[in-house]
C-alpha positions, 0 to 999 in steps of 0.5 A: 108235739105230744106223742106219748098220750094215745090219740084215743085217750087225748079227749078222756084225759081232758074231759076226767081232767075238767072232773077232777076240777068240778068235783075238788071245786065243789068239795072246796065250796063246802068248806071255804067261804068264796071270800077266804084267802085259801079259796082265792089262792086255790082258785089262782093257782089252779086255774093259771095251771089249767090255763097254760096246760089246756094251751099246750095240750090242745096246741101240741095234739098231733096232726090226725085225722082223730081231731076232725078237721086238724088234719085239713089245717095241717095239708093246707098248712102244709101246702102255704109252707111250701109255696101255695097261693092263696085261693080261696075268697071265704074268710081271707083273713084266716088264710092270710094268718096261715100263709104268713105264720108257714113261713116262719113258724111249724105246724105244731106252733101254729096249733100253739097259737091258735090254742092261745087265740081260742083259750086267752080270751076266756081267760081275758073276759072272766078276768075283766069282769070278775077280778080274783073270781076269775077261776069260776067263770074259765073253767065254765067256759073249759067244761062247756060241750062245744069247748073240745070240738071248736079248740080242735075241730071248728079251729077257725070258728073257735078262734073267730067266737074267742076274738069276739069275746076278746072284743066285748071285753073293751065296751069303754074302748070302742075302737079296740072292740072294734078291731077284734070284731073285725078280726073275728070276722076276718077269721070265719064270718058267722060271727057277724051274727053275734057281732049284730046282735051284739051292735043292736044291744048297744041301741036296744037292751031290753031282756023282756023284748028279746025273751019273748022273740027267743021264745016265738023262734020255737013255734015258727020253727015248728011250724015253718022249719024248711021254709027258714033254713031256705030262707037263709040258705038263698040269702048266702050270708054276704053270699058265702055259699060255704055258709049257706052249704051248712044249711042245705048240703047231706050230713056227712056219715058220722057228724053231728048232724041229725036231722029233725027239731032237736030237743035235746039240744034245746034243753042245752041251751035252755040252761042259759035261758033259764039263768037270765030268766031266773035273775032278771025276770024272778030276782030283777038283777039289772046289769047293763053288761050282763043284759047285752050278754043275754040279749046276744044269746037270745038273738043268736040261740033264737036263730040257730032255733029256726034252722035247727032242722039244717044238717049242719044247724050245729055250725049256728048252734055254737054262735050261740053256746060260746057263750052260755058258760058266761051268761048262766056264771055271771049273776053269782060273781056279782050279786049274792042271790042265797045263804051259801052261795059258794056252795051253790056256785059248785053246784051249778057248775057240777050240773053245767059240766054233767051234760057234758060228760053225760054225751060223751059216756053215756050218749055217744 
């Protein structure tokens, strides 16, 4: 366990850490070319480095309070170590993971794996579709808003969106995308919205069709906000009232959880948007990959839309945003779209990471 960093500096380190990363990047995209064999060392060794430090750091946070819901992982951890029974019916996977780990590993190596579940997969799908490039991808990923929350907060939410990500990686390989997808479902259920949306791109996989339903989500919210969040809330998600909970319970003091049509919050997820519909609408990029990421994004980001006026829409928000970091990196690492596109690949990310950073120190 790490003692020696304040729980008060644990989140600042991490987030002038990412700082740090973005700005020497930049400086490096205006100085090498993406293609030049100091850029792709650079690119390794620093992203392996941030790769196993982030694991680590996150993994060996002490068991507080300061973390969110770190501390409730620890007393139920606690609790299956000594003897507990399971008792609970709502994502019974994730329980039976924590039950078998108490009886053979530590509080503290539990944290470690459940880092390695929520970070290695970031690692896997930048990988997968980016070879030596990599780098670019992870840290998008790494700097994204909802990154720190769900490593060390939504624990269970972040590894289940992680197990899915893990799954998309093997779209030739049926049956073993299959099996994370039912991991992932196992471990928190919300992620059966991505995991449909996902399943209908691979029947319909048109980004025009998908655009114009993500934009119609914005006026029926609007207009009909309260009458949505009771939809959803009645059907009780596979009658989970844990889920519909989040629709429908009083926000706890202190959570993000603010009431109302969020715009600030739709101009983050405008960023992914945006990118999709720049290159495929504006630059006629046609990657069949890429399309079923968008098109999961609108699906899932189009749903969260409707029951943004919920305490809790944060909770569907990020069925969404796991994913923005991959959507807006994926059409510089395979097309060049302008003149010195390294350079505008750091630029990009600077712009993706400062809302991030702008919350933190200038919003919150």
């Amino acid at each position: 366990m790490i003692t020696f960093v304040p729980l008060d500096w644990y989140y600042p380190i991490y987030l002038n850490l990412c700082f740090f990363l973005v700005l020497f990047t930049l400086f490096h995209t205006y100085v090498l070319d993406i293609n030049n064999p100091k850029n792709v060392r650079f690119i390794n060794f620093f992203g392996y480095g941030l790769l196993f430090s982030l694991i680590i750091y996150i993994g060996q946070r002490p068991a507080s309070a300061a973390f969110g819901d770190t501390i409730n992982y620890y007393r139920a951890y606690t609790a299956y170590s000594k003897g507990a029974k399971i008792l609970t019916v709502h994502d019974y996977g994730w329980h039976v993971f924590m039950k078998f780990m108490s009886g053979i590993a530590s509080v503290h190596t539990f944290f470690s794996i459940c880092a390695f579940i929520y970070i290695f997969p970031l690692y896997k799908i930048s990988k997968q579709y980016f070879k030596e490039y990599w780098y670019y991808a992870f840290i998008m990923f790494v700097v994204s808003y909802s990154f720190w929350t769900y490593g060390v907060n939504g624990v269970r939410n972040g590894a289940a969106c992680s197990l899915f990500l893990w799954g998309v990686c093997y779209q030739n390989k049926k049956v073993l995308m299959a099996f994370f997808f039912f991991i992932a479902v196992l471990f928190h259920k919300t992620t059966l919205l991505p995991i449909g949306a996902f399943i209908l791109t691979l029947i319909y996989n048109n980004p025009k069709v998908y655009f114009k339903a993500w934009l119609v989500c914005i006026p029926l919210s609007l207009a009909l906000g309260s009458v949505w969040v009771s939809l959803f809330a009645n059907l009780g998600f596979g009658d989970d009232d844990r889920l519909a909970g989040y629709l429908t319970s009083e926000a706890e003091e202190g959570t993000f959880s603010q009431t109302g049509f969020r715009w600030d919050f739709l101009f983050h997820s405008s960023f992914a948007i945006a990118a999709g519909y720049y290159f495929v609408f504006k630059r006629n990029f046609n990657d069949p990959i890429y399309n079923r990421l968008l098109n999961t994004y609108f699906v899932c980001n189009g749903f969260w839309i409707l029951v943004i006026n919920a305490n809790y829409s944060n909770r569907f928000a990020y069925l969404s945003w796991f994913m923005m970091a991959i959507v807006v990196i994926y059409p510089f690492l395979k097309q060049t779209f302008f003149k010195n596109q390294h350079l505008v690949i750091g630029k990009i990310m600077l712009l993706y990471f400062s809302f991030t950073y702008f919350m933190y120190y200038f919003f919150y």
